[in-house]
C-alpha positions in Angstrom: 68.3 90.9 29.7 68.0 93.4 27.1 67.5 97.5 28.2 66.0 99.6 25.3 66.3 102.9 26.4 63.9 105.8 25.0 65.3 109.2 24.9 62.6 112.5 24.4 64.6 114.7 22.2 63.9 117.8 20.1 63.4 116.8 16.1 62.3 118.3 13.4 60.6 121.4 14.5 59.0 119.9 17.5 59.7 116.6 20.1 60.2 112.7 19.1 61.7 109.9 20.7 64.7 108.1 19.8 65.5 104.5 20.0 69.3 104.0 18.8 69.4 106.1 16.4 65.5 105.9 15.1 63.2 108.6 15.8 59.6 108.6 16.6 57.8 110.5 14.5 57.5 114.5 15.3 55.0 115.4 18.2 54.0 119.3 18.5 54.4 118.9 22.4 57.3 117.5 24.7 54.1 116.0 26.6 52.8 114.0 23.6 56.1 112.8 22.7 57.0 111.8 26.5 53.7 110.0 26.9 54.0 108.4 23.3 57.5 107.1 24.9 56.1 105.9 27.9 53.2 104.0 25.8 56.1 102.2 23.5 57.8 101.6 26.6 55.1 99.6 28.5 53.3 97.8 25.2 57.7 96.6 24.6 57.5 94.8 27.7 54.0 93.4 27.3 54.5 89.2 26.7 53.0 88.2 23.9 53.3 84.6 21.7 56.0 83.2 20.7 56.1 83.6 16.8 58.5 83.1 14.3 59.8 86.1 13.1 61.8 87.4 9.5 64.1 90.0 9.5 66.6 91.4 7.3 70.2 92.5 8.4 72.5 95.6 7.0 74.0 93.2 4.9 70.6 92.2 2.9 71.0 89.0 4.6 67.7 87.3 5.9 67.6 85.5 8.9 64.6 83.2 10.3 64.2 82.9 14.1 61.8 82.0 16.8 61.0 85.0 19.1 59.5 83.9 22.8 56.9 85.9 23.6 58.3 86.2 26.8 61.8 87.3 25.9 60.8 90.9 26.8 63.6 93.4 26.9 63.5 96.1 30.1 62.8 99.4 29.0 63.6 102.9 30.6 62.1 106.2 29.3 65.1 109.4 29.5 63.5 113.2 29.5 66.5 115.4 30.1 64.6 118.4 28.5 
């Protein structure tokens, strides 16, 4: 099973979380950004219906697959701060 793992880091003048390397957008608080992570968190692992989904690699490829709604990855929020 997959992990997605939230990280609360400082950005651009105030606190975000990160994904990979994709940030949230900026919250003026380290509280707003750790409970915006730990919303994101919870509604990832939420099942939902199984859909057919589009998405576009690096590469400008397309690619067409069906996404079980309850393929849910585990998810883990990381305050170090």
């Amino acid at each position: 099973m997959t992990n997605v793992k939230y990280r609360i880091v400082q950005h651009d003048g105030g606190w975000a979380y990160k994904v990979g390397d994709v940030f949230s957008e900026p919250f003026r608080s380290h509280a707003a950004a750790l409970g915006a992570a730990r919303k994101a968190a919870r509604e990832q692992r939420t099942p939902g219906r199984t859909e057919v989904i589009e998405w576009e690699d690096e590469n400008g490829v397309w690619h067409t697959e069906t996404a079980s709604g309850s393929d849910r990855p585990e998810t883990d929020v990381e305050d170090k701060a």
